[in-house]
Every structure is written in C-alpha cells, then in structure tokens.
N, C-alpha and C positions, 0 to 999 in steps of 0.2 A: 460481623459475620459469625457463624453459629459453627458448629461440627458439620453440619449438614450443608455446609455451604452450599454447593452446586446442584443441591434438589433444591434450594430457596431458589438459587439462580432460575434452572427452569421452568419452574411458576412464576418468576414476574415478569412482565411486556419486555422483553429482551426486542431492539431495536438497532436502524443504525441512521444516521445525519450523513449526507453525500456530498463530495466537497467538488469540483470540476476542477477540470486540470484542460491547460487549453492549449491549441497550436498556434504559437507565437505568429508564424508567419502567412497564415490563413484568418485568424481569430475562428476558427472551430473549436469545437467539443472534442480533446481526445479523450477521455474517459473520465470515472466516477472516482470518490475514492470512498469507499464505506467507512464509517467510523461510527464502533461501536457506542451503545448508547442504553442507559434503565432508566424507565419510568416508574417504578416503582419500588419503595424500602431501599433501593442501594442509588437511588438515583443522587446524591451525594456526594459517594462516591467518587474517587479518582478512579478511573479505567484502569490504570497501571498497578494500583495498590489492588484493585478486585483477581487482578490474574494474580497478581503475587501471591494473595492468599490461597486461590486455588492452585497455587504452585504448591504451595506450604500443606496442602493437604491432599496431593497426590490427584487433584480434579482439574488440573489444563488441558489436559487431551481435549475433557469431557468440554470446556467450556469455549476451547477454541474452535472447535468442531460445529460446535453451536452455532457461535460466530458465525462461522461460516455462510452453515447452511442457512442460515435466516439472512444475511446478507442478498443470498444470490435470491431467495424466495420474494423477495421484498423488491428486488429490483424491474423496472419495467423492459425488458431488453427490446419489447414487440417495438416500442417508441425509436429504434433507431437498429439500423445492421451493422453500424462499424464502431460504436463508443464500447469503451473498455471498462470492467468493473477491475477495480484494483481493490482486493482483500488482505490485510495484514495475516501474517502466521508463523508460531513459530516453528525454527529449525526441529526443536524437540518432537512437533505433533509429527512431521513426515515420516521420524524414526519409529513412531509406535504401531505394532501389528498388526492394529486394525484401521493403520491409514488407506490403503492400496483399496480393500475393500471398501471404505468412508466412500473414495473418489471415484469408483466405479458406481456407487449408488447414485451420486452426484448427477454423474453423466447422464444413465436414465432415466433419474428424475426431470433433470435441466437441461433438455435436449437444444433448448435454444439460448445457453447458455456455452456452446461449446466453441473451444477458440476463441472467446471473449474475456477469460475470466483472467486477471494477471496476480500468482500470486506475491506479493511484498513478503520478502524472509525479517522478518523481524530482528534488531540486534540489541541482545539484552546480556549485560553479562554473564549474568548464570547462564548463558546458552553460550560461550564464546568455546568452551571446549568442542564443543558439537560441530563445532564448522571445521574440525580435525578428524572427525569418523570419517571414513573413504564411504559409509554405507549413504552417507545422506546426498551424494554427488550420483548414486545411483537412484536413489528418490525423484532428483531434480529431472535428474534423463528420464524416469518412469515418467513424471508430469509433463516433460515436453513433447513425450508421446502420444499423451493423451491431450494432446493442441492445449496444454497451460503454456502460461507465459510469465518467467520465472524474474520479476524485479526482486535489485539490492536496495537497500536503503540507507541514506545516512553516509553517502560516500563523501569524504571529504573531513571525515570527523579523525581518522588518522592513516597511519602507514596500513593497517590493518586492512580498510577498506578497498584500498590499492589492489594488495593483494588477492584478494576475491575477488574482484573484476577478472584479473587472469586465473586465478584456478577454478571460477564457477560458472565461466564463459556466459551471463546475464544478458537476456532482453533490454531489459531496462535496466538504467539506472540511475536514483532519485539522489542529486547532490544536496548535501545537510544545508538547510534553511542558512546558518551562517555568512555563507557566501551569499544570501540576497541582502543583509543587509546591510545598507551603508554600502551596496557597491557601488555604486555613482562617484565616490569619494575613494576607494580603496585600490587604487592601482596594482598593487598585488592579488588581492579578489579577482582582480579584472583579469589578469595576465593566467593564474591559474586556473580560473574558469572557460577561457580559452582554449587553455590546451585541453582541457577534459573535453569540450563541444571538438575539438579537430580531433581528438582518439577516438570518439565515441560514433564518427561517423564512417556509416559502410560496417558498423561492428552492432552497434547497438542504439538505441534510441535512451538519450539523456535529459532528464528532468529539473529543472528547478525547485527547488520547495521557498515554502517560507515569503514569497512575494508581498509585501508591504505598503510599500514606497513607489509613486510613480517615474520617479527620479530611475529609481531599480530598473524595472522595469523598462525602460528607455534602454538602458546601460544589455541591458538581457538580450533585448533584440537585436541592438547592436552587435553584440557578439554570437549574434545568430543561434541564441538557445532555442533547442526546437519547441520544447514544450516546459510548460510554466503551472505552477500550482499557488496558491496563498489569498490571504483576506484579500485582498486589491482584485483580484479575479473572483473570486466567489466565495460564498462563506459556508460553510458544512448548515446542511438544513434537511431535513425531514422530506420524503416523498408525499405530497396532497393529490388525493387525486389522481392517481398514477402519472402526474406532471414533474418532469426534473427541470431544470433550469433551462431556456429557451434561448436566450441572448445574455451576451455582453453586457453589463453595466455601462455609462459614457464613463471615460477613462480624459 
C-alpha cells in the first residue's frame, strides 16, 4: 500500500461475500453477514492488515464508512422483509464527528434498509480503550434510535466480553467460534454454552459462530442455540444476480 492508501482504496471494485446465519430451530434465514472483499490490486490482501494500514495512516473512518455504505448498496433487501444484514464496525468510527451525520445519510439513502441493519462492534485491540469512553454508550443509544441493532462479538474469548454484555445492554450476541468446536466432545463447551443460551434469553438473541462439524451442530440444537452461523451452514459468497442463498444444504 502506497501514501495514498484510501484514494487507491476507492477506485478498486470494493465488495462484499455474504455468509447466512440460520434459525436453528425453524432452519430459516436470520440474516446476512457482509464480509468485506477487493477485486482488484489489494485483492491479496488480508482484510485485517488492509484496516491496519488505514489505521496507520489516519484513513479508517474513511474506509470503514465505505464498507459500510457498499455493504448495505449491494444488498437485495426487496428479496425478503425480515432477514438481517449484519455489518462489522469499529467502536473508533462511532466516535468520529461526522458519524451521526454518515448515519443520517444512510437512512435517506436506504430507506428500506431501516430496522434491518445490525451493527457488529468490532473487537480489536487498539480499540479496547474506547469501550471506556462513556461517549461511545451514547453513540450506541443514538443507533438504537435510529432502529440499528447493536451486536457484540467474540463473547466468550475472555472475562472482558462478560462484561460488555452488562454495560452495553446488546441485541445480539455472537459467541467466539471456539465453543463450536469440538463441542460434541467438550463437556465444559457444553455446560458454559448453556448457561450463555439460558441468560441470553428474554434479554437478547445469542449466536453461534464458527460452525463446522455436524457432530456440532447436533450438540447446538440440543442445547437450544437460537441461531448458528459457519462453513457447515453456508459459505460467504458473492451476490449473482440479485440472488442470496435459497435453501439449506442436505446436512
């Protein structure tokens, strides 16, 4: 990547691969998950190193913003009135003062996007002081007001995440990949993935990631996880055609 990093950004085919996330106990579609994607000169690229650099040179705002908005422009929402687009973002871009205005544009742009869009707070170290600003709990309220819907991510990865369940009262929330695997075999998995499905209900709607294994899987429903995400259920893939994914694989 060059000085100019985030003006190269903007001229190449910025994209995103949509991964489904499912209702265990129906087999419906609860929502998308966008995942960002270049076709072009950075398509190489790790996703995670590309923000790093635009971290490194003062252009995340500029590129998560992007993200965004091409996210939601890409998505066919006319194809269904109740599936969710889940966009990643980070805690940083909420604080900056031309977020408020970003998301008002949003809204008039994406008028049938509204109430649908869930944002995922990204957890990255360099951002781990920011979830100690009192400003960005006010952000989160501004977005629930505007019918966002505010998933955490990665719960489960330590006491930290604990935490923020109670101080940032979340919609959602996506438990770390971890716990899918090998839980068939893991009695402890088993047991504390339980208790998170019995807290999380009547509070908020609980996700699995990372789904693998059909053994998993098995083990998942058993313990009545509401909704599921991983290869085994779908693979992140490109919209054709304004078509997302129709059905279930045979499992």
């Amino acid at each position: 990547m060059n000085i100019n990093f985030i003006n190269q950004v903007r001229y190449e085919r910025v994209e995103h691969a949509y991964q489904p996330l499912w209702q265990l106990h129906n087999w419906k579609v609860y929502g998308y998950e966008a995942l960002l994607r270049f076709t072009e000169g950075a398509q190489n690229q790790n996703i995670e190193a590309i923000f790093d650099e635009a971290r490194r040179e003062g252009s995340l705002y500029e590129l998560d913003t992007l993200s965004i908005s091409k996210a939601i422009s890409s998505f066919p929402f006319e194809q269904s009135l109740s599936e969710l687009l889940f966009i990643n973002i980070f805690p940083s871009t909420l604080l900056n003062d031309q977020f408020e205005s970003f998301i008002e544009q949003l809204l008039i742009q994406y008028p049938q996007a509204i109430g649908r869009i869930v944002f995922e707070l990204n957890e990255t170290k360099n951002e781990e002081h920011i979830w100690r600003i009192q400003e960005l709990k006010e952000k989160i309220k501004f977005l629930k007001e505007k019918n966002f819907i505010i998933a955490l991510d990665d719960i489960g990865k330590g006491a930290a995440g604990l935490q923020k369940i109670v101080e940032f009262s979340p919609d959602i929330i996506k438990v770390d990949q971890y716990f899918s695997r090998e839980l068939f075999t893991s009695k402890d998995k088993q047991q504390l993935l339980s208790l998170l499905v019995q807290y999380s209900k009547q509070r908020m709607i609980l996700i699995l990631e990372g789904l693998e294994q059909e053994m998993d899987l098995a083990i998942a429903k058993t313990l009545q996880v509401p909704v599921a995400q991983g290869y085994l259920l779908g693979k992140p893939e490109k919209i054709k055609d304004g078509n997302l994914f129709s059905e279930l694989r045979s499992l």
